[in-house]
N, C-alpha and C positions, 0 to 999 in steps of 0.2 A: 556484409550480409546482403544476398539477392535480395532483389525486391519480392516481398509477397502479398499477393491484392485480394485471395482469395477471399470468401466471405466468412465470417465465423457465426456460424448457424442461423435462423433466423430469427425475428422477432420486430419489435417499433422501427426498428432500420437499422441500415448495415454497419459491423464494425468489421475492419479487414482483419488480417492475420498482424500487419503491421502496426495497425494500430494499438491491438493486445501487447505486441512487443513491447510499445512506448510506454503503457501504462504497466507492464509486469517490470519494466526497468525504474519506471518511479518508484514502484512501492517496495522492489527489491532492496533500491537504494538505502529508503528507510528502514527495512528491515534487519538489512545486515549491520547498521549504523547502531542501532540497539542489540544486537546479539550478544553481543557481549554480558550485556545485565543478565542473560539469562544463563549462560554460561558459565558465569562466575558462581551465582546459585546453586546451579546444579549440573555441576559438571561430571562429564562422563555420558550426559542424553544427549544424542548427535540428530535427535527427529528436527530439531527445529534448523539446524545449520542444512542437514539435509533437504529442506524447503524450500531454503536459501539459493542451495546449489541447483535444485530443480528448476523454479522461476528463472534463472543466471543460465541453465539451458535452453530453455524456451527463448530467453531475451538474446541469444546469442544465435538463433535460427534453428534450432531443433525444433520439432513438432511436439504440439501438445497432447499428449496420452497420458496415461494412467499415472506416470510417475509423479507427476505435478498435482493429480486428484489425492493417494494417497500421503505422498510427504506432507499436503495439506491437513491433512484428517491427523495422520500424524502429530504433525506440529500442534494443533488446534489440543492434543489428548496432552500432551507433553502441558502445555498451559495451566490446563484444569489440575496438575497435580506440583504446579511450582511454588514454592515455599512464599512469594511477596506478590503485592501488584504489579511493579516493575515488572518480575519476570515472566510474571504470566502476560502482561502488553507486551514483554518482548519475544516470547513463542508465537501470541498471536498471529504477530504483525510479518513473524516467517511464514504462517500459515495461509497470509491472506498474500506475501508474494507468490506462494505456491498458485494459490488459487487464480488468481492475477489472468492468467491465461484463460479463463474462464467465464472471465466476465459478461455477464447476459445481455443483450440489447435489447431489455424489456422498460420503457419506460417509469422506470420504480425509482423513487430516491432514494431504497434502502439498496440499491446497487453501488449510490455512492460510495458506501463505507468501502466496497469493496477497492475502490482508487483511493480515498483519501484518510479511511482509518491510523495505517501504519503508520501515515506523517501526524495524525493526531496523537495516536501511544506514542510514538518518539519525543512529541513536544511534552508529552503529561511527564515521562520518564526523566526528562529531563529536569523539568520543573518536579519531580519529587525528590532528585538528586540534590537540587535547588534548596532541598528544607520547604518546599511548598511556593516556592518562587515564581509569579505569574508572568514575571518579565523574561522570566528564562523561556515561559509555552511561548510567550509570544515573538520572541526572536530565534526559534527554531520553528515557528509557521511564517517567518518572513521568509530565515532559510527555503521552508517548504514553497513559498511561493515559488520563490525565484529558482528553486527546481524544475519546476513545471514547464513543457515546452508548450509551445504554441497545440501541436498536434492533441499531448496531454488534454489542453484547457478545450480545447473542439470536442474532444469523447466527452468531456466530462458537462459540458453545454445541450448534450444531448439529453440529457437527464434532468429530472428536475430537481429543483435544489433541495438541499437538506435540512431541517429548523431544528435548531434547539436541544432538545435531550436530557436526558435524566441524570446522565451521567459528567465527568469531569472529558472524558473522552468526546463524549456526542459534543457536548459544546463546543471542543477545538475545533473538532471537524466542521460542525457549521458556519463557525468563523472563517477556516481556511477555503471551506468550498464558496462560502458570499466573495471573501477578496478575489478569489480565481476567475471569478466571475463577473467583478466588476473592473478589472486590472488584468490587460494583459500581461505576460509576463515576461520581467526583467531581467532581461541575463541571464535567460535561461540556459541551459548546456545543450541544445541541439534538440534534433528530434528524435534521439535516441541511438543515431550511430555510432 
């Protein structure tokens, strides 16, 4: 993939074209990683695979246009009408790779979900496959760490952190964005080439 430095829109400060790449290959990762639970639910709906493949565009150097807003929106409708929790975190979590390229440079910690939701529904999906197994969240948010490239944990340092939550989801995610943040990360798989 060329290099690309452009800016992506503006706001608290700059995030390039590249660095949406890194962070739309994170969350795609997880996204596609759970497809499956949704799939098997309710098979025959291609919005959320479709999300999938959008984000997997973008991350592969195509430009971000409309296709990645609506597969998103898409995906996100596909959620709200999936038979289990599983499959609704796993529509999500295609709709927030979709959106992945979109990610705002406004100071807000609710921008984080946008980076590290997916790897939270992955973990929670996992652990309800579990039978409710918490050791299962938390060796698929170690996984997610050690996902995370150096480039990753720099966008995501730009933001402020995210606490707590109401939900089984919000809490991974603030687990996973405190470690990201106090632990560089191990073994990561590159910076997204």
């Amino acid at each position: 993939m060329a290099p690309s430095r452009g800016r992506a829109g503006s706001g608290d400060f700059d995030l390039t074209t590249d660095e949406l790449r890194v962070v739309a290959r994170y969350v795609a990762r997880h996204a596609e990683d759970v497809l499956p639970v949704f799939e098997r639910a309710v098979p025959g709906d291609p919005r959320p695979r479709a999300a999938i493949d959008a984000a997997w565009a973008f991350v592969e150097g195509a430009d971000r246009t409309n296709r990645q807003r609506v597969a998103s929106i898409d995906a996100h409708r596909a959620a709200r009408t999936a038979p289990s929790e599983a499959a609704r975190l796993a529509a999500r979590s295609a709709g927030d790779a979709a959106s992945a390229a979109y990610l705002h440079p406004l100071a807000q910690a609710s921008q984080v979900g946008h980076i590290l939701r997916a790897a939270a529904s992955a973990a929670h999906i996992g652990e309800l496959a579990a039978g409710g197994d918490p050791a299962v969240a938390d060796a698929l948010l170690e996984r997610s760490r050690r996902w995370a490239t150096p480039v990753l944990v720099d966008v995501l340092r730009r933001y402020p952190p995210v606490t707590g939550g109401g939900s089984r989801v919000a809490r991974l995610m603030s687990d996973l964005d405190g470690a990201l943040r106090r632990t560089p990360p191990a073994g990561g798989e590159g910076d997204g080439a």
